[in-house]
N, C-alpha and C positions, 0 to 999 in steps of 0.2 A: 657466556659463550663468546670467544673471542670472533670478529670478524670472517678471518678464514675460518671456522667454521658453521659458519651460517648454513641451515637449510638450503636446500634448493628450493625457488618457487615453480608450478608446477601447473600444469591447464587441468582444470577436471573434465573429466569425461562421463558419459551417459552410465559408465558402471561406478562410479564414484557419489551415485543419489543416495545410498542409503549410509552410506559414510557422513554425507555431510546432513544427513539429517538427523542422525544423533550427534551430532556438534549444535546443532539449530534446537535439539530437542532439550539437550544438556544445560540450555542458557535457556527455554524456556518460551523461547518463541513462538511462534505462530506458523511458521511454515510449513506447505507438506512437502510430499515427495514429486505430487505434479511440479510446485514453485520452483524447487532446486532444477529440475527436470526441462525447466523456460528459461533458466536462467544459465543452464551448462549449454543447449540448446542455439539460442537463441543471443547469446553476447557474450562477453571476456570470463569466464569464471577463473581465477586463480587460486591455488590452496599451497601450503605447506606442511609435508609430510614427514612427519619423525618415526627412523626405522621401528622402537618398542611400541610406542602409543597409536601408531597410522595417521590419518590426519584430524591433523591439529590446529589448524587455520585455515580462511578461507576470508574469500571476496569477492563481488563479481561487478560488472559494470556491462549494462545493458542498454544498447540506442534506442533510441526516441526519436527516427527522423536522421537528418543531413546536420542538424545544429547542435544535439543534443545526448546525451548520456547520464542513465541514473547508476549511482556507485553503491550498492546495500551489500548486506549479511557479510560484513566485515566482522568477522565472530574468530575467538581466538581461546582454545579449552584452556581450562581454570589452572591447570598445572603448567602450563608454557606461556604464563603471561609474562608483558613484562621484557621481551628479551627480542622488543623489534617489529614481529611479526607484522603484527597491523598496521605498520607504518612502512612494509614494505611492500605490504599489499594493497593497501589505498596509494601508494605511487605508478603500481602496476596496471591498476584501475584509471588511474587519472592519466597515463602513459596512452594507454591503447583508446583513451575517449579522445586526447589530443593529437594524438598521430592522425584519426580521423578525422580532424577539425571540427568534434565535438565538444561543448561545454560540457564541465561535472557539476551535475545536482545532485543532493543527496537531503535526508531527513533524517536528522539527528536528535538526538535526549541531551539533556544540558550538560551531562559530564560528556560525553564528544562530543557536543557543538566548542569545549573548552580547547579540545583537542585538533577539529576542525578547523580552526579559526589562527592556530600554529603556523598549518598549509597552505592559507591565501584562501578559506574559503568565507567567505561575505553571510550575513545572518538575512534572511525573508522572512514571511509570516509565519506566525504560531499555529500551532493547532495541537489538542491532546484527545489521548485514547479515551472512551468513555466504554466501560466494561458492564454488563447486564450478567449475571450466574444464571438464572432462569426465567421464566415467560413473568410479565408482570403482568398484576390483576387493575391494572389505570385503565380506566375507563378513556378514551379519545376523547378530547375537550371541544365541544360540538364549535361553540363561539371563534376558535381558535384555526380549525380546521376543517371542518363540514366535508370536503373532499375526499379527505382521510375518512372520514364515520362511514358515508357514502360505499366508498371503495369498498370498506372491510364486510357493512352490513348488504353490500350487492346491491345497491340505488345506482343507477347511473356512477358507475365509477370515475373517477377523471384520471386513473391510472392503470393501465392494462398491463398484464405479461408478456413478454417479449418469448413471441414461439415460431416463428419462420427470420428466413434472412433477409427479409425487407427488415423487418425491427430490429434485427443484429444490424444491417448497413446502416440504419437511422443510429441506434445507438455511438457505433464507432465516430462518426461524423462530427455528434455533437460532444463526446471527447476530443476529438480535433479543433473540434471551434475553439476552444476555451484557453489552450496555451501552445496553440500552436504545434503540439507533439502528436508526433506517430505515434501510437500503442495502439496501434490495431493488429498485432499479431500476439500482442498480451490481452487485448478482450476477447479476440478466438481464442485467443485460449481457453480462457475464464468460463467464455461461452460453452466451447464443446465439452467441457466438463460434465458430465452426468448430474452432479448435484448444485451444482448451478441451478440460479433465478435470478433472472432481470426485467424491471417493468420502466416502460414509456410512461410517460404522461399523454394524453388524451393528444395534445396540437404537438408532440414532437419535439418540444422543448427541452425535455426533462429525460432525466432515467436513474434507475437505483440497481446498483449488484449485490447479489448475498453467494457468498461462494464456503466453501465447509475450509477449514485453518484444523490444525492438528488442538489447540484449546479451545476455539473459540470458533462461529462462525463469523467468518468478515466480512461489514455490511459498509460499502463504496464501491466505489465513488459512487458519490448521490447528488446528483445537478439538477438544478429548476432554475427559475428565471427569480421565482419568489419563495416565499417562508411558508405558503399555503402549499404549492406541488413540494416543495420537500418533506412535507410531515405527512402530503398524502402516500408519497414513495414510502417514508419513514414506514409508513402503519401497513402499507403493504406487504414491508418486507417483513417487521415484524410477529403479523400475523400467520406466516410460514416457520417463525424460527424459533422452537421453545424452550430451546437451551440457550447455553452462553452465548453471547455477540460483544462483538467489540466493533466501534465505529468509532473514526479516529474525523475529529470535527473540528475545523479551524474557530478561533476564539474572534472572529471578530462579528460571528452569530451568537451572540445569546440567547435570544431567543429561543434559534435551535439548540443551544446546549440547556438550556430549561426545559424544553420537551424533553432530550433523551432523559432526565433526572425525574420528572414526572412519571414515565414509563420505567423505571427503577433504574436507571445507566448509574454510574458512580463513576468522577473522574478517575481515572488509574496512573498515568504520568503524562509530562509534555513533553512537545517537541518543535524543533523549529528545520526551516527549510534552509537550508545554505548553498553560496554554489559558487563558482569560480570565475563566476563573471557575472554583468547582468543580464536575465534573460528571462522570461514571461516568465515561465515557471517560478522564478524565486518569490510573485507578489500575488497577494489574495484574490482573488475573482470573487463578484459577489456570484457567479452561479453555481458554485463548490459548496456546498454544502457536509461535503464528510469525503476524503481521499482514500484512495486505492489502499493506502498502509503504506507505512514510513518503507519497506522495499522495494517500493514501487511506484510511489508520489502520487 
């Protein structure tokens, strides 16, 4: 396709959710129709629409605060690869986070961090999806986590369910401690979900989300101070969850990634954080213990 005819790029709109989730669906992802729905909502959604096929591309770029913007679901269908798109869409992306005097973060798989890295975007920490198919019969390793045993068997738990807006305000807070980003109108979200669950840790340090993804349920961000309130969160959430999960855990816990592997997790692919400048977000916190999902950080 020569130049002059290039698509037009295009803003999606609130009736455009279930278009783009068969695009999301077709590659396989995780996304529902709430996420697209936060993300047309809520920041830059841009797509690209071919008059036979509808659309055919897409991207969106969501703030995080006065500093900051995540660029995800750069997705482009399998038959219009190849001739641009993505690369006009992650400039579109990086356009409306700059115009604001936003930085672009985003979390990429190694074939586009290759791509990534083209546009000026800088490599941060690792972390990879760990996938579970069904409930595991692992017993909690008493020596390892007592917390976790506690919590599940109903002794003195040291991690509770998040069921009024004191615990959602606590929650959002200590997502702000941690990289200085606003996402508190993506944890209400998450929050007012129906099938949503989030648990505190006992002193308010800590919390884990489990939210329903179209394959999988997605179990982050999961924050503790230590490797004990993460596997207590860990055990609580997956005592609610007895299908598929996937929890996306940075690689500088092994620890924690030997528990999920215990509990039946299986690594599935990596990914790393990149971003166009430096900014909290591109470096590991040790109180991250499993992230939101590479569309979300």
């Amino acid at each position: 396709m020569a130049p002059s005819e290039a698509l037009a790029l295009e803003r999606l709109g609130p009736a455009d959710v279930d278009a783009a989730l068969r695009l999301s669906d077709a590659a396989r992802w995780n996304q529902t129709a709430d996420d697209w729905a936060h993300f047309i909502a809520h920041g830059d959604a841009f797509a690209i629409r071919d008059d036979a096929d509808g659309l055919v591309a897409t991207a969106a770029a969501l703030p995080y605060g006065a500093a900051v913007g995540w660029i995800a679901m750069v997705l482009v269908d399998e038959r219009h690869r190849h001739r641009g798109h993505a690369t006009r869409l992650l400039a579109a992306c990086v356009d409306a986070l700059r115009s604001a005097g936003r930085v672009a973060v985003l979390d990429a798989t190694p074939d586009g961090a290759a791509v990534y890295r083209q546009h000026g975007f800088g490599s941060g920490f690792a972390f990879e999806r760990w996938q579970r198919d069904g409930a595991s019969t692992a017993e909690p390793r008493a020596d390892v986590h007592p917390a976790a045993r506690s919590s599940i068997d109903g002794r003195d738990a040291e991690a509770g369910e998040v069921r009024d807006a004191r615990g959602r305000t606590a929650l959002i807070a200590i997502d702000r401690s941690i990289w200085a980003l606003d996402r508190s109108a993506l944890l209400a979200a998450f929050l007012a979900r129906p099938t949503t669950r989030a648990w505190l840790t006992a002193d308010a340090t800590g919390f884990a989300v489990l939210r329903a993804g179209r394959r999988a349920a997605q179990l982050g961000p999961i924050v503790a101070t230590g490797e004990r309130d993460a596997l207590a969160l860990l055990d609580c959430a997956l005592a609610t969850a007895p299908g598929a999960v996937f929890v996306d855990a940075p690689t500088r816990s092994p620890a924690f990634q030997a528990a999920l592997a215990e509990r039946g997790f299986v690594r599935q692919r990596p990914f790393v954080r990149m971003a166009l400048g430096d900014v909290a977000a591109l470096h590991a916190s040790e109180r991250v213990f499993a992230v939101a999902g590479p569309e979300f950080g």
